[in-house]
C-alpha positions as CSV (number, residue, x, y, z in Angstrom):
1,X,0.0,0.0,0.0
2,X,1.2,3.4,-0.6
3,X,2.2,5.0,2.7
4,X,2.9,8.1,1.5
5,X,-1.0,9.7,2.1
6,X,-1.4,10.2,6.0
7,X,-5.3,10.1,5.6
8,X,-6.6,6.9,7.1
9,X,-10.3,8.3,7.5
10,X,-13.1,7.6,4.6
11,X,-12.2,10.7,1.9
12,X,-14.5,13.4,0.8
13,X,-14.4,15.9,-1.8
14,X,-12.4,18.4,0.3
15,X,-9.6,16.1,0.2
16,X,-9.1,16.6,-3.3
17,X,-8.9,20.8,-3.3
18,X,-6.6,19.8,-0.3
19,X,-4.4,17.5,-2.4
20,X,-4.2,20.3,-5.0
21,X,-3.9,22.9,-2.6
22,X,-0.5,21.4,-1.2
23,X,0.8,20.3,-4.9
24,X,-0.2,16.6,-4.6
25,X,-1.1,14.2,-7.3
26,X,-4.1,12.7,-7.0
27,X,-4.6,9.3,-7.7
28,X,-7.9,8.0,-9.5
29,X,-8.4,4.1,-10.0
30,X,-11.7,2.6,-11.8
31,X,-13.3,-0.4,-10.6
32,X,-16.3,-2.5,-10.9
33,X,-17.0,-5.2,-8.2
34,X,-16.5,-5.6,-4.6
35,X,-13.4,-7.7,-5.0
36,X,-11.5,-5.1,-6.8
37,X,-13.1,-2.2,-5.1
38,X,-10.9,-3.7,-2.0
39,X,-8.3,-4.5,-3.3
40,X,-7.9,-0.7,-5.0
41,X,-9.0,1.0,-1.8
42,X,-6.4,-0.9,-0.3
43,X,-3.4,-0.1,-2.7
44,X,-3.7,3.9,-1.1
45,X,-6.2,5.7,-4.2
46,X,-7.7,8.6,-3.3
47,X,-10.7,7.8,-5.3
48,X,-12.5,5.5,-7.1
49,X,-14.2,6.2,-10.3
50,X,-17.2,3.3,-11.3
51,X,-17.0,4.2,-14.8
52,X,-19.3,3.8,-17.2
53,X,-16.6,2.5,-18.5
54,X,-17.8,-1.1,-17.3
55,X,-19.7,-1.5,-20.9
56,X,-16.0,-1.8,-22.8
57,X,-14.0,-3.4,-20.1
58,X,-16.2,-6.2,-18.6
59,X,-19.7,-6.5,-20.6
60,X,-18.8,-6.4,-24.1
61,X,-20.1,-3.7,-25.7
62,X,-18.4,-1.2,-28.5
63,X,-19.1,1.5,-26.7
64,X,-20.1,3.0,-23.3
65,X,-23.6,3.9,-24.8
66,X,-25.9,1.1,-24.0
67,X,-24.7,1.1,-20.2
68,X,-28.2,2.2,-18.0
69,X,-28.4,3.7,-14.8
70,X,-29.2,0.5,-13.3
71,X,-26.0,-1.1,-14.6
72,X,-24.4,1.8,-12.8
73,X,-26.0,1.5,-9.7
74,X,-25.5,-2.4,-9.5
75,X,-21.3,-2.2,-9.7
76,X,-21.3,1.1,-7.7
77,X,-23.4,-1.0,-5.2
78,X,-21.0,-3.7,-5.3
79,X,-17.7,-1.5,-5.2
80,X,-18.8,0.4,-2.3
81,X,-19.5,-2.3,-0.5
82,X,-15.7,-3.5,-0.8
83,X,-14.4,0.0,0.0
84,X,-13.1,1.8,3.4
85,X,-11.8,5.0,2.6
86,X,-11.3,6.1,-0.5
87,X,-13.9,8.4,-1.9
88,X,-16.3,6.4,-4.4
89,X,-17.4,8.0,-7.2
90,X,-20.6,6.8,-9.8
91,X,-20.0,8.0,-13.4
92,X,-23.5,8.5,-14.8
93,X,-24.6,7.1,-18.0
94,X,-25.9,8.0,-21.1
95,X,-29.4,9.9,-21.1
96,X,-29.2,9.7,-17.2
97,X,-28.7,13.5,-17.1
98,X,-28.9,15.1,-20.3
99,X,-32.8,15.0,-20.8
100,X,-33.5,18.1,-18.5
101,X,-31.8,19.2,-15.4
102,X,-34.9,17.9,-13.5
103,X,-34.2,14.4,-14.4
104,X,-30.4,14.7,-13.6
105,X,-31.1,15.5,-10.4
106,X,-33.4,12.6,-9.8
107,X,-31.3,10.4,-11.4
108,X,-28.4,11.3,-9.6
109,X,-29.7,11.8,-6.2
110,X,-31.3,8.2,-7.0
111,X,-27.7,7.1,-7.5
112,X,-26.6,8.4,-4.1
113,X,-29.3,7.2,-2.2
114,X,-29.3,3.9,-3.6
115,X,-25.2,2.9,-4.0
116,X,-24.3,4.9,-1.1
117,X,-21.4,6.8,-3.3
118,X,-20.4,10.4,-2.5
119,X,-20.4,11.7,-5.7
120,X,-21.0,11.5,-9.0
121,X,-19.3,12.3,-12.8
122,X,-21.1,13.8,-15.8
123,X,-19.6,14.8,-19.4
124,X,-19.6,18.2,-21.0
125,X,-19.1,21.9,-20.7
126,X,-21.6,23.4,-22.4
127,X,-24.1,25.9,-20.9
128,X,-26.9,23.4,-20.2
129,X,-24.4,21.5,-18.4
130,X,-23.3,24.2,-16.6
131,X,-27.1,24.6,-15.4
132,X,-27.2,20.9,-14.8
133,X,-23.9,20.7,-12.6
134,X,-25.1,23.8,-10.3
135,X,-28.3,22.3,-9.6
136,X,-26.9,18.8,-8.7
137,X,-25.0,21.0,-6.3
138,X,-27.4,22.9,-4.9
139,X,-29.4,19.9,-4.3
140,X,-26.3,18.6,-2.1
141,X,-24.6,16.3,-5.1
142,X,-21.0,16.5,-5.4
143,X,-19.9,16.4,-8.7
144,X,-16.8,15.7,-10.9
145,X,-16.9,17.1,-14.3
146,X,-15.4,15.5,-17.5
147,X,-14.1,17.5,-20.5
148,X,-12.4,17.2,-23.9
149,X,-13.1,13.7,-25.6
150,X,-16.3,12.7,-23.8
151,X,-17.4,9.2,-24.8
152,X,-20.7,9.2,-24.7
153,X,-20.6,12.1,-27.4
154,X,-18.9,9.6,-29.4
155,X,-20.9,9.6,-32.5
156,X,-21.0,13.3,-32.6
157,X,-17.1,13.2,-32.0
158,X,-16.1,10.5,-34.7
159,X,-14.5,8.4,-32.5
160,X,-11.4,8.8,-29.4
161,X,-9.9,12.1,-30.6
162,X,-7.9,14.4,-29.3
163,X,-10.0,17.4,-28.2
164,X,-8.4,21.5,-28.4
165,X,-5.4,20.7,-30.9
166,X,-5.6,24.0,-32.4
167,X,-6.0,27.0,-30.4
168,X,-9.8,27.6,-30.8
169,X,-10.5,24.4,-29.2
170,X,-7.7,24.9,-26.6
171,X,-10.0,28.5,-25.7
172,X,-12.9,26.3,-25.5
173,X,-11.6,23.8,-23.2
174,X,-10.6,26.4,-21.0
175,X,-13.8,28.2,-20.8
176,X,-15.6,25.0,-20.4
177,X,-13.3,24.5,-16.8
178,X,-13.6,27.7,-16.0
179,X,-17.5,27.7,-16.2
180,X,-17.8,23.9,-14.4
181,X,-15.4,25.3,-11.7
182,X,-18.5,28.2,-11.1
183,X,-21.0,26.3,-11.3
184,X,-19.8,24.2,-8.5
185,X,-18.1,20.8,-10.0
186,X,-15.4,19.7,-6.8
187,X,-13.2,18.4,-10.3
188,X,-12.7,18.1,-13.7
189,X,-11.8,15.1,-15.7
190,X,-9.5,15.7,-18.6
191,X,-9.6,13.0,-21.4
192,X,-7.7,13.2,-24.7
193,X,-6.3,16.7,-24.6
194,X,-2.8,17.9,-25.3
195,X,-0.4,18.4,-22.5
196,X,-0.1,22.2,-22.9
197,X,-3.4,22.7,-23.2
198,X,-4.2,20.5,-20.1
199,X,-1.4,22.6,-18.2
200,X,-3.5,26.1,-19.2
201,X,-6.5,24.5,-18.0
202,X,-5.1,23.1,-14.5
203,X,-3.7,26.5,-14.3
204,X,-6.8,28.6,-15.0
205,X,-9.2,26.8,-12.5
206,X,-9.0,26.3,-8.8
207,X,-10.2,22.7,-8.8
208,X,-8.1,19.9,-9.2
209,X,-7.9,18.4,-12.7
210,X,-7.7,14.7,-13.4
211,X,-6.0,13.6,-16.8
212,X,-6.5,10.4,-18.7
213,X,-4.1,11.2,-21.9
214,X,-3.9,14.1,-21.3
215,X,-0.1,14.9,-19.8
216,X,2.2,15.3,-16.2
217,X,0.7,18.8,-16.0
218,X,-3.0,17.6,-14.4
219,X,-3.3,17.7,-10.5
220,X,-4.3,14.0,-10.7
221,X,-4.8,11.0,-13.1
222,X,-7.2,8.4,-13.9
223,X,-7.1,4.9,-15.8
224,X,-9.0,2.2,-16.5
225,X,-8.4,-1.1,-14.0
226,X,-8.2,-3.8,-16.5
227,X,-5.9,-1.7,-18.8
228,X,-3.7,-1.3,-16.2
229,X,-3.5,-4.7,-15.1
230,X,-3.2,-6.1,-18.6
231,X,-6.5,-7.8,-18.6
232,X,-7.5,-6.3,-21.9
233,X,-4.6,-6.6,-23.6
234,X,-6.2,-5.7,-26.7
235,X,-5.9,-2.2,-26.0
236,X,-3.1,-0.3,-26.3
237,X,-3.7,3.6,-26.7
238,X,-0.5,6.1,-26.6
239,X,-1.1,7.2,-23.3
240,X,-1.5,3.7,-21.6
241,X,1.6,2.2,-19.2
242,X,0.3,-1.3,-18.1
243,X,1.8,-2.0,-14.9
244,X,1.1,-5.9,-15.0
245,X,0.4,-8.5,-17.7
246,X,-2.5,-10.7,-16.1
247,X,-3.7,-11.8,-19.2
248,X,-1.0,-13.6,-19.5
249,X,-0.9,-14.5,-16.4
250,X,-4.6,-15.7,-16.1
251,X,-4.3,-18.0,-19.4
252,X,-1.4,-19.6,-17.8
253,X,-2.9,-20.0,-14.8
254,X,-6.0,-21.5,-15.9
255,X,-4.4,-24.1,-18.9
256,X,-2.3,-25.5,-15.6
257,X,-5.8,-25.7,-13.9
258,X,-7.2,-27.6,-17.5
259,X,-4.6,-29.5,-17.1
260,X,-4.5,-31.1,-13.8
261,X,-7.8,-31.8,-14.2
262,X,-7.6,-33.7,-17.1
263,X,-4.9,-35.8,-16.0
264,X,-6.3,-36.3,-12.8
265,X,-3.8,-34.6,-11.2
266,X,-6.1,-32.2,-9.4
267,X,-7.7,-32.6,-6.7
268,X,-5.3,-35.1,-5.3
269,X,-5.3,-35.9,-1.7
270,X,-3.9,-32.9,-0.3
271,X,-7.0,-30.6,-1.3
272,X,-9.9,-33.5,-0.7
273,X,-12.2,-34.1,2.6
């Protein structure tokens, strides 16, 4: 476990303008069940991010578009109930929030109340979100906000690109953080965005920032568990660093299992009644 974080109490959201406040990274792990909720709590993470995510890493799909609230609120269920003290976070899905702010509060608070999370994460910058993330607020809903590629606009985006390039888009960006830091988001995910560009951004605003491909500069960083471990070792975008292969690991591991069994070899007398 990383002993370098003093903080042995369950996190909230001041802990990350705290972490930001005194210059430390913040550290952002996804997860998806109980078993790996633990096991990432226990590793030192500030946070833990149940991403929507969970439709491309564990169920199959092509995107994280057909993921429903209830898929949500069933791993965010089962990751909280594996977790002690780092702060668990519910990303919402797809038309959860983006019908009407009235919905998005419903939906979210619904999330709280029923996964027992302490905050959650919605995509985009634009004015109705701005709307949207102040009244989540106001209604007492911490949230993290989620800029650049966003990947449930992935149709409209054409796909994982890289978001503020040219300096337009870089303005953009930054007014987008600017405005989510007013209207009351605790943090702002940066995904797919040029290093300099995240650096003007984590500048600008008076939140922390949390970067997934997007540079050193952000006050945090996020990935996705499986990637990290080398369970989906299909995947290998530019700004990945697997820090395990347990792909391989698990084939192995399981063809010695095949084996034994089909040699008779397992279970022998040592693991029988």
């Amino acid at each position: 476990m990383d002993k370098t974080r003093t903080i042995q109490r369950p996190a909230t959201v001041r802990d990350f303008a705290e972490h930001k406040r005194k210059g430390e990274k913040i550290v952002v792990m996804t997860a998806y069940d109980a078993l790996f909720g633990r096991l990432v709590d226990e590793s030192g993470v500030d946070a833990i991010l149940v991403g929507d995510s969970v439709g491309t890493a564990v169920m199959g799909y092509p995107s994280t578009l057909p993921v429903t609230l209830d898929h949500m609120i069933y791993h965010a269920s089962a990751v909280r109930r594996g977790v002690e003290r780092a702060l668990v976070i519910i990303d919402m899905p797809f038309l959860s929030y983006q019908a009407s702010v009235e919905s998005a509060v419903l939906n979210c608070g619904r999330a709280i109340q029923e996964t027992g999370v302490a905050a959650v994460k919605v995509e985009g910058g634009s004015p109705y979100m701005l709307d949207t993330v102040n009244a989540l607020v106001r209604t007492g809903i911490p949230v993290m906000a989620h800029i650049g590629f966003t990947p449930q606009s992935v149709n409209t985006i054409g796909g994982p690109r890289v978001q503020g390039r040219e300096e337009e888009g870089a303005e953009r960006l930054i007014g987008e953080a600017k405005g989510l830091e007013e209207a009351g988001a605790f943090s702002i995910v940066l995904e797919l965005v040029p290093a300099r560009v995240s650096a003007r951004i984590t500048a600008a605003v008076g939140v922390p920032t949390i970067g997934i491909g997007a540079g050193p500069e952000c006050d945090g960083q996020v990935l996705v568990l499986p990637d990290v471990l080398g369970l989906n070792d299909t995947f290998e975008p530019k700004f990945l660093k697997r820090y395990a292969e347990m792909a391989r690991d698990v084939r192995s591991a399981l063809g010695d299992w095949a084996r034994d069994v089909r040699s008779g070899a397992y279970p022998d007398a040592e693991h029988s009644f």
